[in-house]
N, C-alpha and C positions, 0 to 999 in steps of 0.2 A: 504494500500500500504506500502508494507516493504522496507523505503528509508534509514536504517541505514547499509541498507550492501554497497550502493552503493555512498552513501555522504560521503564527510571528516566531520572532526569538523569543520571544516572552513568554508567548504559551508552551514552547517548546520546554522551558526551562521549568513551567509550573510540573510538564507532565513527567518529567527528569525526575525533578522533587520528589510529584506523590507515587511514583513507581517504587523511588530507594526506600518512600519508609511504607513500604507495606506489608509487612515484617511488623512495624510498631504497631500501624494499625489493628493486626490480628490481637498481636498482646494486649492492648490495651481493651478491644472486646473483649477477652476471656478476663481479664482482669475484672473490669465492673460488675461484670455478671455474676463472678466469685463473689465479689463485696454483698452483691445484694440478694445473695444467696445467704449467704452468711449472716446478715442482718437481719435475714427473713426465720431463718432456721433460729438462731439465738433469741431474737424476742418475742418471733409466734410460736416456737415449742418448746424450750427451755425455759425461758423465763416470764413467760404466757403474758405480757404486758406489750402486744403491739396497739397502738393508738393510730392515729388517722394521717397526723403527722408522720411516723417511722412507716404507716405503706405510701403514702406520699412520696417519700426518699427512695424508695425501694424501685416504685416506678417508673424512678427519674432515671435511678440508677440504669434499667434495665434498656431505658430507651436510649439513653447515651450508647451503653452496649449497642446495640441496635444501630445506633449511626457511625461508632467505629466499626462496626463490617460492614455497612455499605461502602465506608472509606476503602478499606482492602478489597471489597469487587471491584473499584476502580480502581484503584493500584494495581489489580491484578490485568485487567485491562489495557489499562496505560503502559503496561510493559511491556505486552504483545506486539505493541508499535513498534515496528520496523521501518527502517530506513531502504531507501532500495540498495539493493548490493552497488548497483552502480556508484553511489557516492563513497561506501567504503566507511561511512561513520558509524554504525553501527545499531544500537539502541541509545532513544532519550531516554 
């Protein structure tokens, strides 16, 4: 796919970017998701005191999860990007 007639350098660079960290992005879903497992497990089975506030947070947590994998499907994406071999650059 020939995306150098149709990117600036600038987008080229954004998609550089969110390709290298997509990798972070996957940890960082599994992270949150832990947290608010965690938080859900500790104060709705353990310590039986979850209020509206703490599934409030738990929510939040989950949906943050949720928007760092969609970051890593497009990091995963963005990586696919190929240059043509003709230029020899390789991947953004």
């Amino acid at each position: 796919m020939d995306i150098d007639s149709h990117l600036t350098e600038h987008e080229k660079k954004f998609l550089s970017r969110a390709a290298r960290r997509r990798s972070l992005f996957l940890l960082s879903s599994i992270a949150t998701v832990l947290v608010a497992v965690t938080i859900l497990v500790y104060h709705g089975l353990i310590m039986k005191d979850m209020n509206g506030s703490r599934f409030v947070i738990i929510l939040l947590l989950l949906l943050s999860g949720r928007s760092y994998l969609r970051l890593y499907k497009s990091a995963t994406i963005f990586s696919k990007l190929k240059t043509e071999p003709a230029t020899g650059e390789g991947r953004y």
